[in-house]
N, C-alpha and C positions, 0 to 999 in steps of 0.2 A: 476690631472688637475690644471692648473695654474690659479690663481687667476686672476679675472679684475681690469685693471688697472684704471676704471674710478671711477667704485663702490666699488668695493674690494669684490666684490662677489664670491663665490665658487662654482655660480652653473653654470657654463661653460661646453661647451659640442665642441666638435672633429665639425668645419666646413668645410673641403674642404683644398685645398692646395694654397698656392700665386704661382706667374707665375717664379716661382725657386726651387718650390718644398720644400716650408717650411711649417709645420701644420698651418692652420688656428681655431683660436677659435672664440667662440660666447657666450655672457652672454644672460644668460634667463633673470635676472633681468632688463636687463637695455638696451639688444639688441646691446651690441655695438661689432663690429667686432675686432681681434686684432691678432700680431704673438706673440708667447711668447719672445724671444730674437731678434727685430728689429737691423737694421742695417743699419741706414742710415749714409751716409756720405755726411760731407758736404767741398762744395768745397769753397777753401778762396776768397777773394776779389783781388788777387796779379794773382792768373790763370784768376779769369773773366775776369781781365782786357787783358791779355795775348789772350785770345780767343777773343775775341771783337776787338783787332787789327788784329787777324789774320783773321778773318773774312771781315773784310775790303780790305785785300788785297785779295780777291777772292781765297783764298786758299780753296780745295773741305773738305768738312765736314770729309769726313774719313781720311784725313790727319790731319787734326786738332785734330781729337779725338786720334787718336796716338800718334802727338806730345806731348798734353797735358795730357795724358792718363784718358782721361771721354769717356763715352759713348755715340754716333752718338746721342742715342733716346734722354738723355740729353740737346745734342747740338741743335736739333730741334723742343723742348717744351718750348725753351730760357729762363730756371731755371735761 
């Protein structure tokens, strides 16, 4: 079992899976949820700006997300 990253605790136990189908852990110590190997990516400042005009020009959301190659859900949480 992988250690917690907030506490560095050992006593983690198998919680369920995230909505990709990655293991989910859970510290007994300290309650906090986590994935072992995360993977976020983040997008630059040079695309926002690129999406933000394309957006003004009324261009549909799933165009956009293929031009720029991010994710529709992304584009309408407006990260």
């Amino acid at each position: 079992m992988p250690t917690c990253p907030n506490c560095s605790s050992e006593k983690t136990v198998k919680n369920g899976h995230i909505h990709h189908g990655k293991q989910r852990f859970k510290c007994h110590e300290c309650g906090r949820q986590f994935v072992e190997n995360p993977q976020k990516i983040v997008i630059d400042q040079d695309k926002r700006e690129l999406i933000d005009r394309l957006l003004l020009e009324k261009i549909s959301l799933a165009g956009i997300a293929r031009a720029a190659q991010v994710s529709e859900r992304w584009l309408q949480t407006g990260s």
